[in-house]
C-alpha positions as CSV (number, residue, x, y, z in Angstrom):
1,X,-15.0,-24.2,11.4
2,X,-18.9,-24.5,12.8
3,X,-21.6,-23.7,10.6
4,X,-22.1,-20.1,12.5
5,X,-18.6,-19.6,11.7
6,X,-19.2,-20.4,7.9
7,X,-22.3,-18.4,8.0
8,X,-20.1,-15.2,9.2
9,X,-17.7,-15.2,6.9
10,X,-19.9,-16.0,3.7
11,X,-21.9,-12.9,5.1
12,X,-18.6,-10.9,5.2
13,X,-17.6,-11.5,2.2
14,X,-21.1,-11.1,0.6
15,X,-20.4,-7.4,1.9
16,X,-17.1,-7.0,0.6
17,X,-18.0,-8.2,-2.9
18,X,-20.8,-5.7,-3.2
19,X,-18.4,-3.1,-1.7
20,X,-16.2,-3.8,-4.5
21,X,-18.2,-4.4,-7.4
22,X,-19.9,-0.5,-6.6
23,X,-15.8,0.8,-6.3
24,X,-15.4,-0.8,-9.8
25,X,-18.2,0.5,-11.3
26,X,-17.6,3.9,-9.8
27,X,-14.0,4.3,-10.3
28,X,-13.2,2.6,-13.2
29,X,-16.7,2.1,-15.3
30,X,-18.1,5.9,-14.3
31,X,-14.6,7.7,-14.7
32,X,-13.1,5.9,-17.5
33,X,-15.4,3.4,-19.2
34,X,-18.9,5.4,-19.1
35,X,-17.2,8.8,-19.2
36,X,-18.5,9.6,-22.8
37,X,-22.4,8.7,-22.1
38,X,-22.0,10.6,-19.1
39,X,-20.7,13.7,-20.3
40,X,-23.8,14.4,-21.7
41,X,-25.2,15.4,-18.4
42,X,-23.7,18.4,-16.4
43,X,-23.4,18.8,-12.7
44,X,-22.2,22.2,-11.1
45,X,-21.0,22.9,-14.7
46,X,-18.5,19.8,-15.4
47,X,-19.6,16.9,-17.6
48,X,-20.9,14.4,-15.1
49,X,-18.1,11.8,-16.3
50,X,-15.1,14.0,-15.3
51,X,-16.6,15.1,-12.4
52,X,-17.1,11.4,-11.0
53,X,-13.3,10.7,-12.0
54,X,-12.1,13.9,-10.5
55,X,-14.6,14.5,-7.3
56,X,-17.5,12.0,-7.5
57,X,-15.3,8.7,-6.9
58,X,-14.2,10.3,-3.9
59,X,-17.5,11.0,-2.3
60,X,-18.8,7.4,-3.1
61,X,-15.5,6.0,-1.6
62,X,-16.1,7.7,1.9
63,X,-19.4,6.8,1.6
64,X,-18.8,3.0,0.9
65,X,-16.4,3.1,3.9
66,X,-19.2,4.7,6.2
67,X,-21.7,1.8,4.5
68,X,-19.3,-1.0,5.3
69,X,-18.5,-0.3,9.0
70,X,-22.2,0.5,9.7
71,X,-23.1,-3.0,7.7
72,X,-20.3,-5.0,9.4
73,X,-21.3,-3.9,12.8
74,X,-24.8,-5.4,11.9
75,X,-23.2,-8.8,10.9
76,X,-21.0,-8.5,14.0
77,X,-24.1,-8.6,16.4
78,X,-26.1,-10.8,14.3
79,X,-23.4,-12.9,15.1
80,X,-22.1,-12.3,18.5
81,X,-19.2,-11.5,17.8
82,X,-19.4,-8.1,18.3
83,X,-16.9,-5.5,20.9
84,X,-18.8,-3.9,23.6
């Protein structure tokens, strides 16, 4: 593999590994791990830690999928590799 092709990948997976770390923390540190700090703090009414393992997980999950098609078209054309 050339050096651009190095590059490419070691830029993918750059993305996927902060993709993932922010799905742990989210999923399994907010909703099960963090849940008692956060239940100190309310949002629409529902301790903020069952709220992120009931609705709030969600949200960032459509959100990180959004984030990573947006990023990976960046790295795409960056490296010409992109679909017209």
């Amino acid at each position: 593999m050339d050096k651009s092709g190095e590059a490419y990948w070691k830029a993918t997976l750059g993305l996927l590994t902060k993709i993932l770390v922010i799905w742990f923390l989210v999923s399994f540190g907010a909703g099960i791990l963090f849940a008692d700090m956060l239940n100190g703090i309310h949002l629409g009414g529902y301790p903020l830690g069952f709220w992120f393992a009931q609705q709030g997980s969600i949200y960032i999950f459509v959100a990180l999928i959004f984030y990573y098609a947006k990023k990976m078209d960046q790295i795409d054309r960056k490296f010409d590799v992109h679909e017209e």
